[in-house]
C-alpha positions as CSV (number, residue, x, y, z in Angstrom):
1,X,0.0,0.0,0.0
2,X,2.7,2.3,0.9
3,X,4.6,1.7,-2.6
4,X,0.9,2.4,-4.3
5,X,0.8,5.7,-2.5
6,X,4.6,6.5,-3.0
7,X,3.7,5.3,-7.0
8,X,1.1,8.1,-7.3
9,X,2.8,10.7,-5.5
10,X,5.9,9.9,-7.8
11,X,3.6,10.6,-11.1
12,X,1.7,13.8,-9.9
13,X,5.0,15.3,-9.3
14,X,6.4,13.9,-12.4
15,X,3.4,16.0,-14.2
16,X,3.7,18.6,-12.5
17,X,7.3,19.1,-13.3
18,X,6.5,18.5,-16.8
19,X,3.9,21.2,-17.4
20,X,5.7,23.5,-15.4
21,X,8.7,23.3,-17.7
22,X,7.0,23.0,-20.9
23,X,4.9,26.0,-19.7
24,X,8.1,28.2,-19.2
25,X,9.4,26.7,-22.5
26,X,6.4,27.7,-24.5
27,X,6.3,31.3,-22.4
28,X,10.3,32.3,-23.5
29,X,10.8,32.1,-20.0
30,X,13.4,29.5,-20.8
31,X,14.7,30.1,-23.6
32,X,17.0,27.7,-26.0
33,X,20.1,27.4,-23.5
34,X,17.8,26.6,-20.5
35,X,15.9,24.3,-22.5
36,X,18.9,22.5,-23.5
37,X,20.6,22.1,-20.6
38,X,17.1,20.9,-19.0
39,X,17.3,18.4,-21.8
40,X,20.9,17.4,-21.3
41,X,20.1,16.8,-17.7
42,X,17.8,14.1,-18.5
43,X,19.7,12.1,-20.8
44,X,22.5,12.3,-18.2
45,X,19.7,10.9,-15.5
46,X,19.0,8.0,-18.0
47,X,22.5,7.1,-18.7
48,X,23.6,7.7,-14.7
49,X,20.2,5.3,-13.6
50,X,20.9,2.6,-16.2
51,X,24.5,2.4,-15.1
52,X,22.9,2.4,-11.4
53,X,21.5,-0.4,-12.4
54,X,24.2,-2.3,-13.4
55,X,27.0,-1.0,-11.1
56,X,24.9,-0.1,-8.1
57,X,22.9,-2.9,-8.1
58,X,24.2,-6.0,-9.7
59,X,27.9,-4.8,-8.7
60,X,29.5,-5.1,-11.8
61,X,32.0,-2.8,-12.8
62,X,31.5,-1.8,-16.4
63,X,32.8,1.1,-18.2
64,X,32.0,0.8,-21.6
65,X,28.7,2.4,-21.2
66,X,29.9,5.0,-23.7
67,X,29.4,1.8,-26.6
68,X,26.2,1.1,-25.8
69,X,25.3,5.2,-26.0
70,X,27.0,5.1,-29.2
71,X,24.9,2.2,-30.8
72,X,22.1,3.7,-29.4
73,X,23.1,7.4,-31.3
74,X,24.1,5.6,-34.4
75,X,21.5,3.2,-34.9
76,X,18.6,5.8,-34.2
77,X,20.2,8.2,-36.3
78,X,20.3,5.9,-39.1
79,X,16.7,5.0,-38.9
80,X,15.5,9.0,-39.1
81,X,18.1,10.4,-41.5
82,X,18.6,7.3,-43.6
83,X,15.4,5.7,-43.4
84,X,13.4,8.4,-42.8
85,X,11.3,6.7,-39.9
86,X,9.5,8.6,-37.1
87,X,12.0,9.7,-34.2
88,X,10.0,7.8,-31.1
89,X,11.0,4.6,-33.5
90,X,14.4,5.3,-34.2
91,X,14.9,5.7,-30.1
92,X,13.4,2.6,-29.4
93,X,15.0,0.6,-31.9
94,X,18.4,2.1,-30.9
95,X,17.3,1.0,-27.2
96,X,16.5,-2.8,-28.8
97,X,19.7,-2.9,-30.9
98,X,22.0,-1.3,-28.0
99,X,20.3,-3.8,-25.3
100,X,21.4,-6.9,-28.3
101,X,24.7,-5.4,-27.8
102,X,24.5,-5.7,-24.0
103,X,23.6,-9.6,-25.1
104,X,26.3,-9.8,-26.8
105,X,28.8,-8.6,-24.7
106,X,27.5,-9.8,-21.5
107,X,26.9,-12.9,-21.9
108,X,31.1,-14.5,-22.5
109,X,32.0,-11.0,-20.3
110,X,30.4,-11.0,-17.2
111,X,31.9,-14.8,-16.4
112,X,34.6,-11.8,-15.3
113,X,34.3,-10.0,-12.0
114,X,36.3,-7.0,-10.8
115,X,39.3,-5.2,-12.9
116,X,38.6,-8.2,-15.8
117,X,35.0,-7.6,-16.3
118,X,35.8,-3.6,-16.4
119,X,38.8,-4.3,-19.2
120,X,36.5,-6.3,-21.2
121,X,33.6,-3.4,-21.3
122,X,36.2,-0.9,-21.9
123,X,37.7,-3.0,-24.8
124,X,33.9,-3.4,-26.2
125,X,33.3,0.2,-25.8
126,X,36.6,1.0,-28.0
127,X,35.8,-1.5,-30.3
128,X,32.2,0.0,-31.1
129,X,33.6,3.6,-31.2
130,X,36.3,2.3,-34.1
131,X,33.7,0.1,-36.2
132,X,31.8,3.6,-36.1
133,X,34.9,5.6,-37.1
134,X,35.6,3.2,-40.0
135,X,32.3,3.0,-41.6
136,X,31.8,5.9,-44.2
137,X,27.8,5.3,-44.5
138,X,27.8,6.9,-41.3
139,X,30.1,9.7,-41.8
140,X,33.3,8.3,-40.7
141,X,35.5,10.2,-38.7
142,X,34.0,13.4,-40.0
143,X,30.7,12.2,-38.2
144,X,27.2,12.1,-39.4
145,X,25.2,15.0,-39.7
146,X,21.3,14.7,-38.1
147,X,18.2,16.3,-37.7
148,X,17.4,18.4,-34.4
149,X,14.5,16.6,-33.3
150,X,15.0,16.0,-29.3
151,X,12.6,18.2,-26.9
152,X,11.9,18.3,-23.8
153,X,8.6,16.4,-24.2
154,X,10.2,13.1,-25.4
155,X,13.5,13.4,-23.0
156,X,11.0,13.8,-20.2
157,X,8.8,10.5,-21.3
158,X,12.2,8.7,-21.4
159,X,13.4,9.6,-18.6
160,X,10.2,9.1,-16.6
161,X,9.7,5.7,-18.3
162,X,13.7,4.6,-17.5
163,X,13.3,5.5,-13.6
164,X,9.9,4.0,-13.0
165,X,11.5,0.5,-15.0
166,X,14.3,0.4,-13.4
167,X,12.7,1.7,-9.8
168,X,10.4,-0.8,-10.0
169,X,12.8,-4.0,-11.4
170,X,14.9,-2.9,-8.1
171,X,11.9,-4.0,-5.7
172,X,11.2,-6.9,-7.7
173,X,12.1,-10.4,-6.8
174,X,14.3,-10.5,-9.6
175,X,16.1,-6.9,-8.5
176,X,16.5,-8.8,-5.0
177,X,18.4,-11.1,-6.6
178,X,20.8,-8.6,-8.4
179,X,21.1,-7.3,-5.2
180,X,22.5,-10.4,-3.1
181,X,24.5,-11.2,-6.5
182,X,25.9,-7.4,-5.5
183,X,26.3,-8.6,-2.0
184,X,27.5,-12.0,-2.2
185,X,28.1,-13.8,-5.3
186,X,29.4,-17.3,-4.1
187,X,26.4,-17.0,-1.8
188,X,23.6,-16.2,-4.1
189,X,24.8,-19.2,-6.2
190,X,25.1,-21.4,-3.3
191,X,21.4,-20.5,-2.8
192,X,20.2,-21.5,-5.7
193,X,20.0,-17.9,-7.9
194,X,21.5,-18.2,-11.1
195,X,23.9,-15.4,-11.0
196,X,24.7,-15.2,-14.6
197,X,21.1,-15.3,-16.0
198,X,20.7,-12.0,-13.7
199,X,23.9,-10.3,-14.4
200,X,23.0,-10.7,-18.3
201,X,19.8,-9.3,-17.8
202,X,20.9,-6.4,-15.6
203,X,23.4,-5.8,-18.1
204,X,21.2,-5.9,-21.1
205,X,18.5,-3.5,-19.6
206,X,20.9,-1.2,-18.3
207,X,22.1,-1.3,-21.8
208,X,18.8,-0.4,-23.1
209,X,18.3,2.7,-21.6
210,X,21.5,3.8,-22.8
211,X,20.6,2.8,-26.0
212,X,17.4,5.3,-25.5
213,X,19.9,8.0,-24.1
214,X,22.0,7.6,-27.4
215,X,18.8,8.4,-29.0
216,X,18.3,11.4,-27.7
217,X,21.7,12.6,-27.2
218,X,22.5,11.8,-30.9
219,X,19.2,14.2,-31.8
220,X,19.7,17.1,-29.5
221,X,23.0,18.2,-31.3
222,X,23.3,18.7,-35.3
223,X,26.2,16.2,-36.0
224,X,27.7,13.4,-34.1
225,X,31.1,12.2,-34.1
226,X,32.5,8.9,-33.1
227,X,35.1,11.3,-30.4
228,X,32.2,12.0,-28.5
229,X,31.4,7.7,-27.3
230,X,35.0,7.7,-26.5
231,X,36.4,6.1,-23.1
232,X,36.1,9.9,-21.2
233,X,32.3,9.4,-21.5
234,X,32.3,6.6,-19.9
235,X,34.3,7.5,-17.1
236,X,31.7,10.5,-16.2
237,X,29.0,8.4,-16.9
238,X,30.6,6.4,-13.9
239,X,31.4,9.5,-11.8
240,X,27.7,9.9,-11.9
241,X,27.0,6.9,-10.4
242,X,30.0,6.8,-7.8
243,X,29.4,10.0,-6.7
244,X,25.5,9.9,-6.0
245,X,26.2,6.6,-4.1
246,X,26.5,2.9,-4.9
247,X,23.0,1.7,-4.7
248,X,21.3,4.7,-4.5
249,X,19.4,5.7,-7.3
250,X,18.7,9.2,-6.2
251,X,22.0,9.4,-5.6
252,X,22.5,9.0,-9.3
253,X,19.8,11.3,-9.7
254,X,20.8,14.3,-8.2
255,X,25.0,13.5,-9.0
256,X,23.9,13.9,-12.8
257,X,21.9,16.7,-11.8
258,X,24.8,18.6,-10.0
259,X,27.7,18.1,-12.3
260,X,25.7,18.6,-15.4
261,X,25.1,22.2,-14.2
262,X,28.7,22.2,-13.1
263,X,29.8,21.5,-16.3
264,X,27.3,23.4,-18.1
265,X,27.8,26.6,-16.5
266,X,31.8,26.4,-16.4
267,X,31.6,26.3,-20.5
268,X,32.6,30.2,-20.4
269,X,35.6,29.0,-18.5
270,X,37.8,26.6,-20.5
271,X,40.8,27.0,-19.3
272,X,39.5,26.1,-15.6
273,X,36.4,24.0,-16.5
274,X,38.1,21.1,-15.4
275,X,40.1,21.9,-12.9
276,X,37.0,23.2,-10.8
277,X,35.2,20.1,-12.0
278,X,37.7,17.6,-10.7
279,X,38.0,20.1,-7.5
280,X,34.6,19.6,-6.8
281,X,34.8,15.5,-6.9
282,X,38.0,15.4,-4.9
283,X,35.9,17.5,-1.8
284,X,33.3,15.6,-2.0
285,X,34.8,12.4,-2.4
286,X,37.1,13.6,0.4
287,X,34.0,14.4,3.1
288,X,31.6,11.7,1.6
289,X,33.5,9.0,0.6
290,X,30.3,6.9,0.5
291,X,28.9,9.3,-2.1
292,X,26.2,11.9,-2.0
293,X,22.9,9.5,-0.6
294,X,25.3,6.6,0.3
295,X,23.3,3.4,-0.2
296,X,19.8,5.4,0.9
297,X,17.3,7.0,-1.3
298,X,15.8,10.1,-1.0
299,X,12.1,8.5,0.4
300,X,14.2,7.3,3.3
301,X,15.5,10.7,4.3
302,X,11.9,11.9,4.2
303,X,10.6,8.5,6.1
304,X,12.9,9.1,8.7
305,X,12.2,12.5,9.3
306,X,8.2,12.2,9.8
307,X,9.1,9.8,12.3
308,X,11.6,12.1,14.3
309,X,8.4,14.4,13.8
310,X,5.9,12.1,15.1
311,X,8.0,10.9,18.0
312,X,8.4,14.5,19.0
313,X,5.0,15.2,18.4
314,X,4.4,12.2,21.2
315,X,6.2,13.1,23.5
């Protein structure tokens, strides 16, 4: 009952967020930068949650998420420019293609654990970015010019549609099991849960969603370039996820929140963007070592404070 209510709640504010924004968008309140960076934020929430998911969750260290972002990009603009398809068909066969990928990959890969199993997804992740780089139907190393067609209507749909998937798979049965997998591995096996049937399939949905990310990150900027899936994004794609907290996905959340603006709004400061940037991590890092939210989510901050409140209120 308390998930139901929690459910609802989630989705009212979810709309209301929406049609706030798109509200202020259609106003000129927020004009073209603001609306960009809104959308940017979102993608950056998809790919830190689907990572989550993988990382935080299951407890496997993979950083070629930048590959599957890349197929995603590729694939979807393929479908619009090449094929001329609709755009909500290109992302969700980039999703499909980049989660066959995930298939792929994971299933001889994530036999690995540790430093091996994070090799191997780098390796992939290099390997897609080359293929990409050698093949001239999709521009080559020039890149592949595509159509602006991303808004804030179909990040916001994603996004919603990524956290309440992967929110949900979490607090599922099979989500339990990623989690003792996580915890114990020679355990959970010993128990009976087939480890690598839920690794593959953590794997392969977190692959997904980066597939749908690549989507609209391939579509929100007028050319792409195989130098932007290279192994850099995958490492802040990671910093996302470390920094929120392993295991918390509203740590993820608001990480991907906080450093997009960071990065966002040092863009008038090259010279020093990254220096503040890397800053920033080392402090926190330094005072929060267990990142932002830890292992908690955000409804347990708020659970715990209305019982402070209604203790005090007893007494």
């Amino acid at each position: 009952m308390k998930k139901v209510k929690g459910f609802w709640l989630f989705l009212i504010l979810s709309i209301v967020l929406y049609v706030t924004v798109q509200l202020l968008i259609n106003a000129g309140i927020l004009n073209q930068f603001y609306s960009n960076t809104l959308i940017f934020i979102g993608i950056n929430i998809i790919l830190a949650v689907s990572l989550h998911l993988v990382i935080g969750i299951t407890g496997q260290f993979s950083i070629g998420h930048a590959g599957f972002l890349a197929v995603g990009a590729y694939i979807s603009a393929i479908f619009t420019m090449k094929l001329q398809l609709p755009f909500p068909i290109a992302i969700l066969v980039g999703g499909i293609i980049a989660a066959l990928a995930g298939l792929i990959v994971g299933i001889p890969s994530l036999r690995l654990k540790g430093d091996y199993l994070a090799i191997a997804t780098l390796g992939f992740a290099e390997i897609i970015r080359i293929v990409f780089l050698n093949i001239d139907y999709v521009g080559g190393a020039a890149g592949m010019q595509v159509s602006h067609l991303t808004n804030w209507t179909y990040t916001f749909i994603c996004l919603f549609i990524t956290i309440v998937v992967i929110m949900n798979f979490t607090n599922s049965r099979h989500g339990r099991a990623c989690i003792s997998v996580r915890e114990n591995e020679i355990a959970a096996d010993a128990m009976g849960i087939n480890t690598v049937y839920y690794k593959v399939i953590a794997f392969a949905l977190g692959s997904f969603f980066a597939g749908i990310a690549g989507g609209l990150y391939a579509h929100n900027f007028y050319i792409i370039q195989p130098t932007n899936f290279g192994f850099l994004k995958s490492f802040d794609i990671l910093i996302y996820v470390v920094l929120g907290g392993l295991g918390s996905l509203s740590g993820a959340v608001i990480s991907a929140i906080l450093l997009t603006l960071v990065s966002t709004f040092l863009q008038d400061y090259p010279e020093t963007r990254m220096i503040i940037y890397s800053l920033v991590l080392v402090i926190v890092m330094l005072y929060r070592p267990q990142g932002l939210m830890g292992t908690r989510e955000i409804t347990d901050i708020f659970g715990k404070w209305k019982s402070v409140k209604s203790v005090k209120g007893g007494s």
